[in-house]
N, CA, C and O atoms as a GROMACS GRO file, in nm:
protein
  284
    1UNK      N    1  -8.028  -2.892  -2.272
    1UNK     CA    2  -7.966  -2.850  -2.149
    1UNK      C    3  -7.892  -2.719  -2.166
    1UNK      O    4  -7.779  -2.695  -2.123
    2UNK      N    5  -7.974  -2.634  -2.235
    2UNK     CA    6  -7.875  -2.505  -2.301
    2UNK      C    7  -7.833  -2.441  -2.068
    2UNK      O    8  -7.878  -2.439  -1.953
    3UNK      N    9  -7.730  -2.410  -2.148
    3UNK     CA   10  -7.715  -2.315  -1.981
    3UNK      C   11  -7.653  -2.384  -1.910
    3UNK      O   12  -7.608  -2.304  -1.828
    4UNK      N   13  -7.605  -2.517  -1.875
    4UNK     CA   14  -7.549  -2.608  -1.818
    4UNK      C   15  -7.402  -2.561  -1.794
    4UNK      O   16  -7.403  -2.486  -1.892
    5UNK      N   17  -7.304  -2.547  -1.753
    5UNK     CA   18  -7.176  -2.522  -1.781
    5UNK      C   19  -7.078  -2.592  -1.638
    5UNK      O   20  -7.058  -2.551  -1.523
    6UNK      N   21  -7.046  -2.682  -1.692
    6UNK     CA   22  -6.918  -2.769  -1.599
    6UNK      C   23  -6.858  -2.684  -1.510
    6UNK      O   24  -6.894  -2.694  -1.392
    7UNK      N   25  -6.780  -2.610  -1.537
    7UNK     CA   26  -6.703  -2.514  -1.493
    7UNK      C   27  -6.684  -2.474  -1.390
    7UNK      O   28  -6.570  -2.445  -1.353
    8UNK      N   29  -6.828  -2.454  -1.286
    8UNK     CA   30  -6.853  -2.426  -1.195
    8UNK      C   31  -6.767  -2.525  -1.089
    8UNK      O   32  -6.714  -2.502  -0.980
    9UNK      N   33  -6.778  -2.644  -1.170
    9UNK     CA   34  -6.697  -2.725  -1.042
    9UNK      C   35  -6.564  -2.727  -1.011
    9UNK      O   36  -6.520  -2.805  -0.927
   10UNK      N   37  -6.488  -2.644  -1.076
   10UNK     CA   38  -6.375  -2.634  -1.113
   10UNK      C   39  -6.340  -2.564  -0.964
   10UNK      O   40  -6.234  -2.579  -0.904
   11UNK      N   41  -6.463  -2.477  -0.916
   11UNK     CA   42  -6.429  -2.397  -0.769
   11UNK      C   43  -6.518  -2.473  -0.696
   11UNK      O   44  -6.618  -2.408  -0.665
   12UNK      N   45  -6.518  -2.604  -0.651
   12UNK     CA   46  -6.596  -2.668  -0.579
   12UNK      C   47  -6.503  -2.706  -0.437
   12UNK      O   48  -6.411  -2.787  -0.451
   13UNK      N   49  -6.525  -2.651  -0.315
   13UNK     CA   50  -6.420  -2.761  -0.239
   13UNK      C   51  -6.456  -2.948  -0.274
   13UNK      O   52  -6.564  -2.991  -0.313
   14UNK      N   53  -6.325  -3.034  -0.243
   14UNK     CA   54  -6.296  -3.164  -0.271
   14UNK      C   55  -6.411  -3.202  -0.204
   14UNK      O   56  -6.467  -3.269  -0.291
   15UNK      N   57  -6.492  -3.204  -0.092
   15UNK     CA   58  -6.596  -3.264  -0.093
   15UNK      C   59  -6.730  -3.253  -0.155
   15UNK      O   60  -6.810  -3.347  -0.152
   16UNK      N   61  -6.750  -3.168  -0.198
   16UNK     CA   62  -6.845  -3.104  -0.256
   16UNK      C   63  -6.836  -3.132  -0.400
   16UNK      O   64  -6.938  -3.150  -0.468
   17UNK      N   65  -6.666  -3.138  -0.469
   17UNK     CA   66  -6.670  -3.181  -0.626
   17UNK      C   67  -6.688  -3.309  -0.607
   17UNK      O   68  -6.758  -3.359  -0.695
   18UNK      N   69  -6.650  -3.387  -0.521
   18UNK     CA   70  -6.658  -3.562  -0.522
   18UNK      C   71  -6.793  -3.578  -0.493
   18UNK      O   72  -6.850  -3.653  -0.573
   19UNK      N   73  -6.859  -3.535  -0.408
   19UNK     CA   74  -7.082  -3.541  -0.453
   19UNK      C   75  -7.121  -3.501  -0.596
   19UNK      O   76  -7.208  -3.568  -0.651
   20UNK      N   77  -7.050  -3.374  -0.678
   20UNK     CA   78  -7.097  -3.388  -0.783
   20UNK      C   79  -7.048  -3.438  -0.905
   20UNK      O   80  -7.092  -3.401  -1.013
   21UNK      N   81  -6.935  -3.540  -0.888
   21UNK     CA   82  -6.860  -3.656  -0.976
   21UNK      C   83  -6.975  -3.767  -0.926
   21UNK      O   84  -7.044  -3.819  -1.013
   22UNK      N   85  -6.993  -3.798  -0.805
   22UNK     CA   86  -7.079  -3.900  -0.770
   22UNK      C   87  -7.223  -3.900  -0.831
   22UNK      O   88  -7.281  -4.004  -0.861
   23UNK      N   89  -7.268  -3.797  -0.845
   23UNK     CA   90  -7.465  -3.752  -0.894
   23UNK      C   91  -7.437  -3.762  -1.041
   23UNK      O   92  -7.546  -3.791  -1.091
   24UNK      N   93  -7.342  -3.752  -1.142
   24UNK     CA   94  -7.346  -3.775  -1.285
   24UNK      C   95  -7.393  -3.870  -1.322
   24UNK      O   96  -7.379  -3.966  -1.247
   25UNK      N   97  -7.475  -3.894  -1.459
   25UNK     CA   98  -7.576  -4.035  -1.459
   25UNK      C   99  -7.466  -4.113  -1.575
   25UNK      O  100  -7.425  -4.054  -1.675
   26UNK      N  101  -7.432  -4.248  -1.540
   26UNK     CA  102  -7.382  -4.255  -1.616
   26UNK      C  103  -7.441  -4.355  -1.784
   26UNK      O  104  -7.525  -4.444  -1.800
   27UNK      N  105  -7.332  -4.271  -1.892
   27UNK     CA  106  -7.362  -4.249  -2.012
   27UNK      C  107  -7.279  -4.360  -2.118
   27UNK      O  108  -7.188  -4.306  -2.181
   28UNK      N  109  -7.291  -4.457  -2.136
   28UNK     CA  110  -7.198  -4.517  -2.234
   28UNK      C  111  -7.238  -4.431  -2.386
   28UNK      O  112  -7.338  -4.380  -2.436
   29UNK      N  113  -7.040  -4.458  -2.435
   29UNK     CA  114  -7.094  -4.389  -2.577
   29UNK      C  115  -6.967  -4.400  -2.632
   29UNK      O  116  -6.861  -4.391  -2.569
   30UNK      N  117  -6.980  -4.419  -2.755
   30UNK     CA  118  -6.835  -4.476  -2.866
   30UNK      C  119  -6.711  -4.336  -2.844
   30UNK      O  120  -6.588  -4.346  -2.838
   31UNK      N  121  -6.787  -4.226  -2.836
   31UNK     CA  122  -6.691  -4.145  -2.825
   31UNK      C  123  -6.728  -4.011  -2.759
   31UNK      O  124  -6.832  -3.949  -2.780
   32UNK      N  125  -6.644  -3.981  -2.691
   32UNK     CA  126  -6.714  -3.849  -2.598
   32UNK      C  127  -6.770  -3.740  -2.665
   32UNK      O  128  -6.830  -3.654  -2.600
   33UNK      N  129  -6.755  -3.731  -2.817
   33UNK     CA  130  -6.816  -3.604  -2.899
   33UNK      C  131  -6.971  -3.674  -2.890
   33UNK      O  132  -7.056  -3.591  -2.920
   34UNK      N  133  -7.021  -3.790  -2.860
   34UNK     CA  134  -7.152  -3.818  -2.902
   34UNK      C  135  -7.237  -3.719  -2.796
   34UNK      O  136  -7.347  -3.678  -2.834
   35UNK      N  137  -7.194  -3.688  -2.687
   35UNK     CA  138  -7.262  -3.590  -2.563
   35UNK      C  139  -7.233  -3.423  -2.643
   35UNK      O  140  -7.127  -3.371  -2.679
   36UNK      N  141  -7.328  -3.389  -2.646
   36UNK     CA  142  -7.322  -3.224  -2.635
   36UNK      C  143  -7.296  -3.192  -2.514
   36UNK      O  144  -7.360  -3.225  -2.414
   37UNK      N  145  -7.146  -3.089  -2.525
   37UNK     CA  146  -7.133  -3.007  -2.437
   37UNK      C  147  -7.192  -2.991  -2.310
   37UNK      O  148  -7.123  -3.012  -2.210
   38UNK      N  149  -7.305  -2.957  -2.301
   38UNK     CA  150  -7.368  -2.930  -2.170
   38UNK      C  151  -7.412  -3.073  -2.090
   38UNK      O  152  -7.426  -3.085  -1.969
   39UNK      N  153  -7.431  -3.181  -2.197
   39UNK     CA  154  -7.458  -3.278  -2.119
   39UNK      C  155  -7.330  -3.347  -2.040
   39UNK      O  156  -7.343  -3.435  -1.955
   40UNK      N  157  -7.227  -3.302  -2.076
   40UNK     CA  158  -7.086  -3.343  -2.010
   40UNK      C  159  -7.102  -3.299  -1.832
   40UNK      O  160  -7.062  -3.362  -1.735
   41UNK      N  161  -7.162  -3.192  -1.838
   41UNK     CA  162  -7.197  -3.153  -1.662
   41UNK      C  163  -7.260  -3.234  -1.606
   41UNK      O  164  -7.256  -3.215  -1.485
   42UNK      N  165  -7.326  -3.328  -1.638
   42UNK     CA  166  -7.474  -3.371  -1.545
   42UNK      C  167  -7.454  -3.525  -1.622
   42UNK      O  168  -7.568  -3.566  -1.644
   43UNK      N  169  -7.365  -3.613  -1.664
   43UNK     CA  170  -7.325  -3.708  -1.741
   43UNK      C  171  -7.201  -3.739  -1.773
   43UNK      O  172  -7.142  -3.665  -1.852
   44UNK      N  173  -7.118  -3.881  -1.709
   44UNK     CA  174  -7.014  -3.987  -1.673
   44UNK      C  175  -7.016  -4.038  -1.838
   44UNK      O  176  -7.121  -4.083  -1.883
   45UNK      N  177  -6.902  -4.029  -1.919
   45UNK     CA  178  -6.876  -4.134  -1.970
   45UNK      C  179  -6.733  -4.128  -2.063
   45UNK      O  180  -6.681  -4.024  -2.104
   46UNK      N  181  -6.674  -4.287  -2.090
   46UNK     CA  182  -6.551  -4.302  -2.122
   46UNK      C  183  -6.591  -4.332  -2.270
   46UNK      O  184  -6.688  -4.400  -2.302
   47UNK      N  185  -6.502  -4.273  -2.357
   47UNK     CA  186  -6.480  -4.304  -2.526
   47UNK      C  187  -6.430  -4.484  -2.520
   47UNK      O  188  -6.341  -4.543  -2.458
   48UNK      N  189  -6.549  -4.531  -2.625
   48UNK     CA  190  -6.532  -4.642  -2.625
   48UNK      C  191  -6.608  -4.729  -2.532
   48UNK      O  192  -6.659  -4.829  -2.581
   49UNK      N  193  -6.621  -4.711  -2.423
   49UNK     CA  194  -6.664  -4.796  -2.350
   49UNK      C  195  -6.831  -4.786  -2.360
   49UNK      O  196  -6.896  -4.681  -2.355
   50UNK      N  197  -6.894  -4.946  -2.378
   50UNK     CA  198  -6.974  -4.961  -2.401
   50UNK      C  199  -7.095  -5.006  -2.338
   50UNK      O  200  -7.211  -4.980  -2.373
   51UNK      N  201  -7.042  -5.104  -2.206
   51UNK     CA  202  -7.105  -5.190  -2.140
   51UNK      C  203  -7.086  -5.077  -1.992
   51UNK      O  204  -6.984  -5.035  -1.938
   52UNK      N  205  -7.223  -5.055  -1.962
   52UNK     CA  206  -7.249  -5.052  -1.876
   52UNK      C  207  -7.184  -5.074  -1.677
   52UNK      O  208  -7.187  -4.989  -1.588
   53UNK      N  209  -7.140  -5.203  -1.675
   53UNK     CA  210  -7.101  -5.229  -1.579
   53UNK      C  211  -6.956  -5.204  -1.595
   53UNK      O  212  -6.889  -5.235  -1.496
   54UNK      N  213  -6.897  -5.159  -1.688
   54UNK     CA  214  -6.728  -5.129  -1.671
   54UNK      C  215  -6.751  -5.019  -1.656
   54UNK      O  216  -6.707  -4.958  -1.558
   55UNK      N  217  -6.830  -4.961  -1.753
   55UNK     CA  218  -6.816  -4.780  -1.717
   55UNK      C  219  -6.875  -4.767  -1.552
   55UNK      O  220  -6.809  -4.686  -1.486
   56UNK      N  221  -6.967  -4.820  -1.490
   56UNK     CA  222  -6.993  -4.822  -1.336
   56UNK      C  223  -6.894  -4.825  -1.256
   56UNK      O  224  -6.884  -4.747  -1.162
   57UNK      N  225  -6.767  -4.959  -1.297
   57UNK     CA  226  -6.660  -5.010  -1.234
   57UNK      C  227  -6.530  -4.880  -1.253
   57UNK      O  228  -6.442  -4.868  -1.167
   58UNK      N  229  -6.536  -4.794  -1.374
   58UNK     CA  230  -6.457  -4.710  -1.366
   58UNK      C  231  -6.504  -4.566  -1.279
   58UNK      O  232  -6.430  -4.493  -1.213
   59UNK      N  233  -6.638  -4.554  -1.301
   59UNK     CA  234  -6.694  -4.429  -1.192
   59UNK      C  235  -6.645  -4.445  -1.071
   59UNK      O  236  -6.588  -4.354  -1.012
   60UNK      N  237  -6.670  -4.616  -1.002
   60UNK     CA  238  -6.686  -4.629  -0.851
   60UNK      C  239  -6.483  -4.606  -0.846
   60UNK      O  240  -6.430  -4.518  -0.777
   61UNK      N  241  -6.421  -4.683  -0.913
   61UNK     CA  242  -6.284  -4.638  -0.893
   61UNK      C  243  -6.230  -4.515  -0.952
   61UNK      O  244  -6.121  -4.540  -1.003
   62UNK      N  245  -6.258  -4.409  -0.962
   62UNK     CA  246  -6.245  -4.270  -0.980
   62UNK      C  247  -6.296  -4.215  -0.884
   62UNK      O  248  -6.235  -4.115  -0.845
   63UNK      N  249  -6.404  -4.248  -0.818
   63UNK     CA  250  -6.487  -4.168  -0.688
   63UNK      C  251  -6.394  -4.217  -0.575
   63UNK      O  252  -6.347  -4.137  -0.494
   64UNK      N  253  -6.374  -4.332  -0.571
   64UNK     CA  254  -6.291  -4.397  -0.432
   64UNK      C  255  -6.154  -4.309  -0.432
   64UNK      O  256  -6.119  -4.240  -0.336
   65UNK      N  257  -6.059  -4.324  -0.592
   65UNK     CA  258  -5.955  -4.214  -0.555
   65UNK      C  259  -5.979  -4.083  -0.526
   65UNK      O  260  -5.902  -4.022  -0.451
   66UNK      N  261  -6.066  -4.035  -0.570
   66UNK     CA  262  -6.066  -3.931  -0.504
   66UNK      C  263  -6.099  -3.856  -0.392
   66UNK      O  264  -6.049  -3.750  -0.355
   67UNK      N  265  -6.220  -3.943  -0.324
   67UNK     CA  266  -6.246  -3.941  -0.167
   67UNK      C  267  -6.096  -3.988  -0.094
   67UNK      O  268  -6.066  -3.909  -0.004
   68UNK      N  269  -6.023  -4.068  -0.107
   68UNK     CA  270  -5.900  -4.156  -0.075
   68UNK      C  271  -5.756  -4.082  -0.124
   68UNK      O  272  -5.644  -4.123  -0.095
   69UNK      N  273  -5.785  -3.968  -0.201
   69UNK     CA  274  -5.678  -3.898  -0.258
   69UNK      C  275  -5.575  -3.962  -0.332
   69UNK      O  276  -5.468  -3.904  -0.354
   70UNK      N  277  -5.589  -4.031  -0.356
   70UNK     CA  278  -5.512  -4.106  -0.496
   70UNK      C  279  -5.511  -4.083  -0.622
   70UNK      O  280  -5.591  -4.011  -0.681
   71UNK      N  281  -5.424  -4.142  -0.668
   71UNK     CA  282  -5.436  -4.117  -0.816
   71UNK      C  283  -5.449  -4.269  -0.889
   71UNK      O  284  -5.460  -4.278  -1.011
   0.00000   0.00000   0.00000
């Protein structure tokens, strides 16, 4: 994924960054160094977490605060 660079979303308006928090595929993995860099743009995942359906359960409650403006 050479060329990929996060960054861009950094100037996203809030609806537009919360579609592309939502389109990330998500990635279980012992620790966030296991993703190269570029795959961090286009790929969801928490250090440690392993199973599937928690890391889902933490996407969908990260997407809800932030459509909902919460923290």
């Amino acid at each position: 994924m050479p060329g990929i660079n996060a960054g861009f979303a950094m100037t996203l308006k809030p609806e537009a960054a919360i579609r592309y928090f939502e389109g990330k595929h998500l990635t279980p993995t012992f620790s966030w160094k296991d993703l190269e860099d570029e795959a961090h743009a286009v790929q969801f995942t928490v250090a440690g977490i392993l199973k599937l359906d928690v890391l889902n359960d933490i996407h969908q409650g990260l997407t809800q605060a932030m459509a909902n403006g919460t923290t």
